[in-house]
C-alpha positions in Angstrom: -61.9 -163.2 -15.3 -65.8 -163.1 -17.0 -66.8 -161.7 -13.4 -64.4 -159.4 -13.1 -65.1 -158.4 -16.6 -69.4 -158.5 -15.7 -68.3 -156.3 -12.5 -66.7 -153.6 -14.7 -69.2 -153.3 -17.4 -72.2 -152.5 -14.7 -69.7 -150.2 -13.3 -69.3 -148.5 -16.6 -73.1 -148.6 -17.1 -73.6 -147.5 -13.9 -71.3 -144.5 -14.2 -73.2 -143.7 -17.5 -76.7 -143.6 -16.1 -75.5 -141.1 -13.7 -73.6 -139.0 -16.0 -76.6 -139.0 -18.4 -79.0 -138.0 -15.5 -76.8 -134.9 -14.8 -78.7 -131.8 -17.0 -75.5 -129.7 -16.3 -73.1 -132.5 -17.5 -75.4 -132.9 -20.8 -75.4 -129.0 -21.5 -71.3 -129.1 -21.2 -71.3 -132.6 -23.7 -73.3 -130.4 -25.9 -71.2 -127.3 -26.1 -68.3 -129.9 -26.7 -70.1 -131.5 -29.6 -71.4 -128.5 -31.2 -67.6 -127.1 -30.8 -66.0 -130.4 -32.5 -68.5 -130.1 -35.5 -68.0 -126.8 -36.6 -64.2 -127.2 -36.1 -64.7 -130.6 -37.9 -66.8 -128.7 -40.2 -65.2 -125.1 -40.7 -64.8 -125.0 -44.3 -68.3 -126.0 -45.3 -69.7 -123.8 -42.1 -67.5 -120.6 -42.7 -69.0 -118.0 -45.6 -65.7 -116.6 -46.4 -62.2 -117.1 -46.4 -61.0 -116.9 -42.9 -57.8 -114.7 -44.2 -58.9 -112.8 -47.4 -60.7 -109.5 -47.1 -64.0 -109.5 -48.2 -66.0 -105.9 -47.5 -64.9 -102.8 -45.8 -63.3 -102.5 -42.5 -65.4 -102.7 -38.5 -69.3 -103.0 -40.5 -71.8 -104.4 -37.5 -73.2 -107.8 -37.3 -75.5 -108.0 -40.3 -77.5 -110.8 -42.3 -74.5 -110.8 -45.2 -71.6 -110.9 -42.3 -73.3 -112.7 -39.1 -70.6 -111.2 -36.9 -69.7 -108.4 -38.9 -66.0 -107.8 -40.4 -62.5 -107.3 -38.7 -60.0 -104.0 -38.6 -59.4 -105.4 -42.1 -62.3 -106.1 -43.3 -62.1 -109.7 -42.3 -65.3 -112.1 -42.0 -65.2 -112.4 -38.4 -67.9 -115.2 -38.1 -65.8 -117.1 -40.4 -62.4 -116.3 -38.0 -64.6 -117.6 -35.4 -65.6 -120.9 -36.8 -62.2 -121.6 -37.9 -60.8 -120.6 -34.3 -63.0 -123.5 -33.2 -60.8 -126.0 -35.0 -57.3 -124.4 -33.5 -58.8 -124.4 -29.8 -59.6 -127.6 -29.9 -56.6 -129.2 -31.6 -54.0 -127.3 -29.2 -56.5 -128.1 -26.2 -56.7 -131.8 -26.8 -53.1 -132.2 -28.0 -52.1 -130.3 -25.0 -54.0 -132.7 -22.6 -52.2 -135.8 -25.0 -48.8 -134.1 -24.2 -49.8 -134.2 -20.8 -50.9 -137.2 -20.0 -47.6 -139.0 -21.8 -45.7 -137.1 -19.5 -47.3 -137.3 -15.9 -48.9 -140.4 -16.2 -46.0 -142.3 -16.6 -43.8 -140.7 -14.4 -46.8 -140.3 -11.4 -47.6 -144.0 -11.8 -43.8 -144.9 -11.4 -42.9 -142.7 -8.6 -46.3 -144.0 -6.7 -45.3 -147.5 -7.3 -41.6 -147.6 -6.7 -41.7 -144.9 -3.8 -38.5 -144.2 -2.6 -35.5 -142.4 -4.3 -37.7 -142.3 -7.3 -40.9 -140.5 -5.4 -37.8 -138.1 -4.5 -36.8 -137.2 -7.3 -40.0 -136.9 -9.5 -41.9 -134.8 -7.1 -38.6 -132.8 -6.8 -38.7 -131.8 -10.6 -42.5 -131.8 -10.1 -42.1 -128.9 -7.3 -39.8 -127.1 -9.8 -42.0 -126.8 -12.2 -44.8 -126.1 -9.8 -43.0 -123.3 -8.3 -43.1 -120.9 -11.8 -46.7 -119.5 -12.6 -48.2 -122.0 -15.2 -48.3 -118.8 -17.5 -45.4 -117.1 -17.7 -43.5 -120.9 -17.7 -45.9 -121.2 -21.0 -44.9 -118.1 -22.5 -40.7 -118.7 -22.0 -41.4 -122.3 -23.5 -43.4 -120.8 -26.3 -40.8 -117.8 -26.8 -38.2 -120.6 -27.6 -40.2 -122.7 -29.5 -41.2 -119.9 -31.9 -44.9 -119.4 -33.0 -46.7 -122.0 -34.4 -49.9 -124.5 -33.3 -47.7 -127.9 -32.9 -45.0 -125.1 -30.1 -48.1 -124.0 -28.7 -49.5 -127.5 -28.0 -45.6 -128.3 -26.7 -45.5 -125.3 -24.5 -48.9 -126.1 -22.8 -48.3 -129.8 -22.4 -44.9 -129.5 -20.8 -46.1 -127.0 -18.8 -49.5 -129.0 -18.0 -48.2 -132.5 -17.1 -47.4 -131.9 -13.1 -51.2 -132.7 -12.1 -51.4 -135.3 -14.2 -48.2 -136.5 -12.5 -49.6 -136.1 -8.7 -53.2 -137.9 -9.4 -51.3 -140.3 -10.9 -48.6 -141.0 -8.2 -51.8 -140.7 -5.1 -53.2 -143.6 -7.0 -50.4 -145.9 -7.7 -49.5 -144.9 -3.8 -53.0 -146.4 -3.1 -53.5 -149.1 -5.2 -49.9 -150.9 -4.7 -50.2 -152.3 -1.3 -53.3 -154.4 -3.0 -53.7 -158.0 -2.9 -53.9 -158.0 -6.4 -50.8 -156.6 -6.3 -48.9 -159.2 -4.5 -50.9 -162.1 -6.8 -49.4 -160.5 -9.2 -45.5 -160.6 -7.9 -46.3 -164.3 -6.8 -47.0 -165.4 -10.4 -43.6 -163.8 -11.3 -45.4 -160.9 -13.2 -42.7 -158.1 -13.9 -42.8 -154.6 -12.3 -44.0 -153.1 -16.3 -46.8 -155.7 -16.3 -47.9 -154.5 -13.1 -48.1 -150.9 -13.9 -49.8 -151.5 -17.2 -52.2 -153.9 -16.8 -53.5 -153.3 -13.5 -52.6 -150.3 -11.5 -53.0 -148.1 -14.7 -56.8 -149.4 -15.5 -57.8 -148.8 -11.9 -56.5 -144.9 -12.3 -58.4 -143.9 -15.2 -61.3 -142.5 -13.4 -59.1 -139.6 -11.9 -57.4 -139.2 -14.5 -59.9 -138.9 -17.0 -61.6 -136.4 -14.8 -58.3 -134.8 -14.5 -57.8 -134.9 -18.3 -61.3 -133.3 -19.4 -60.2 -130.1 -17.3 -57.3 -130.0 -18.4 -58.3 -129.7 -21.8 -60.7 -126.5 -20.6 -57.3 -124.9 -19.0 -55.3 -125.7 -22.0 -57.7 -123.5 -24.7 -57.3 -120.7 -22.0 -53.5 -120.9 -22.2 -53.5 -121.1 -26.2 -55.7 -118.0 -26.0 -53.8 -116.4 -23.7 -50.8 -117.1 -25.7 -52.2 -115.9 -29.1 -52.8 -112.9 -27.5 -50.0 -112.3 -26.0 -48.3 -112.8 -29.6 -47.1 -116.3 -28.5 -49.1 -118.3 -30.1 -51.0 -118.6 -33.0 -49.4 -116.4 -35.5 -51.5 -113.6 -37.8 -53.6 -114.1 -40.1 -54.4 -117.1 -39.1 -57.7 -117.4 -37.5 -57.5 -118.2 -33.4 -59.7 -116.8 -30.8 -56.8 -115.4 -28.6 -55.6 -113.6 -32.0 -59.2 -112.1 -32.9 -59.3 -110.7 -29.1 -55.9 -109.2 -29.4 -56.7 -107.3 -32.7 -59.7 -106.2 -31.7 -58.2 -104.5 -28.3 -57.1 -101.6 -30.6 -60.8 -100.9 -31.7 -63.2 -101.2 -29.0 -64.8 -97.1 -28.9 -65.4 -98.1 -32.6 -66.8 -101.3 -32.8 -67.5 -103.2 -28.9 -69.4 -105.8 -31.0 -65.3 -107.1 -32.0 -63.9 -108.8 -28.7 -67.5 -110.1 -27.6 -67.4 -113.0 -30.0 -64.3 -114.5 -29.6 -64.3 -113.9 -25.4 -68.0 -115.8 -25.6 -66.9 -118.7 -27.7 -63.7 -119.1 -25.1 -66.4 -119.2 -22.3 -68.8 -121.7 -23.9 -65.9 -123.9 -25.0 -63.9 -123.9 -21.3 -67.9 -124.0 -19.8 -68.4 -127.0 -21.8 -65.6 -129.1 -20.6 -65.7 -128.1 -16.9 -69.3 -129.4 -16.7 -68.2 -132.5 -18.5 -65.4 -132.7 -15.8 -67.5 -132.0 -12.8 -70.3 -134.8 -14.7 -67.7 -137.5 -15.0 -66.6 -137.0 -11.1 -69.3 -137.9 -9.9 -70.0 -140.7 -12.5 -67.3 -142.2 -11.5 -66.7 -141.4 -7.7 -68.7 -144.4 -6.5 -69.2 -142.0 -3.3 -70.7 -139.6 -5.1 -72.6 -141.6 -7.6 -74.7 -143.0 -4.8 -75.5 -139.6 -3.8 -76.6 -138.3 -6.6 -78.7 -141.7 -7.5 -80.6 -141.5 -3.6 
């Protein structure tokens, strides 16, 4: 057990060297930190109420509004910061939706095999077969407008990935000898799953997980500004970019700020994703070490 447990601590500090030699993989952790802070930090951050009107309608960037006001006179700087805080809630709790979902279900359908493989990849090919989107935008429509539907829409929609990484490693991991060490000592089928094929499946699905979160602030945008999502006023980037379509020949400064803090924040965990494959692909990880 101590060697076991010496064997996966250098593994972990091995993965971490690698990851923290990776320049692209550090530039994504620091969009992702600067993003959690001013979401974490939004109301001490933001100048002006996110929702109350504070100067005249579409004025440019200036030193008293940073980005400039709104169709309604709006801070839009402050919209933005607070937009952070929304992203990042319905990307995460998206992912967490996801992950309780298709882990579960991939890990039991690898391990069991059989009529339960059947029928979990059946429902998995069901929901495959409907464009991630518009299966988002019928979930949301029922749910009704709101964060927590949003975050419900996008995970239920979300966890069929997590389900097939899952399933490919359970597939691969229970013909081990571990495995069978395990039946002999009369260690139940639960046990099994939890304990030992589960830990040896996290690097996937971690890696899995981190772009998952990237898709899921897309879809929340996309919803908001479809008028799916997050609801008016209420600050979200996908809202700021659908009010500002109306008003683009009279100020083009409007849809630039939300669209570039979309792309930082979705940049920031793809580069985390791609940094913690190779971390933890062993395969790779000696590559980028030689």
């Amino acid at each position: 057990m101590a060697a076991r447990l010496r064997s996966r601590l250098d593994q972990v500090r091995q993965a971490f060297r690698t990851f923290a030699t990776s320049k692209i993989a550090l530039l994504g952790l620091f969009f992702i930190v600067v993003l959690s802070l001013v979401g974490i930090l939004a109301p001490i951050i933001a100048p002006y109420d996110p929702t109350k009107l504070v100067d005249t309608p579409l004025l440019p960037p200036s030193k008293q509004y940073v980005f400039g006001t709104d169709q309604l006179g709006r801070d839009v700087f402050s919209r933005i910061v607070y937009g952070a805080r929304v992203s990042l809630i319905a990307g995460v709790g998206a992912q967490l939706v996801s992950l309780a979902i298709g882990v579960p279900l991939g890990l039991m359908a690898g391990f069991y095999g059989g009529r339960v493989d059947h029928v979990v990849m059946r429902i998995v090919d069901v929901f495959m077969s409907f464009p991630y989107i518009l299966l988002a935008l019928l979930l949301a429509s029922v749910l009704g407008p709101g964060l927590r539907n949003v975050i419900l829409a996008l995970g239920i929609t979300g966890w069929t990935t997590m389900c097939r990484i899952s399933r490919v490693q359970a597939l691969s991991l229970r013909e081990g000898t571990f495995v069978e060490s395990c039946r002999c000592i009369g260690a139940s089928d639960v046990r099994i799953i939890a304990y030992h094929i589960l830990p040896n499946s996290l690097s996937p699905i971690m890696v899995v997980a981190t772009l998952g979160i990237a898709s899921a602030i897309t879809g929340e945008a996309a919803l908001s500004f479809l008028g799916m999502g997050i609801k008016p006023p209420e600050p979200s980037w996908g809202v700021i970019l659908s009010e500002a379509k109306g008003y683009l020949f009279r100020s083009a400064s409007l849809p630039i700020f939300p669209g570039v803090a979309i792309m930082l924040a979705v940049l920031g965990f793809n580069l985390v994703g791609d940094g913690l494959r190779d971390a933890l692909d062993p395969r790779l990880r000696r590559r980028a070490l030689g």
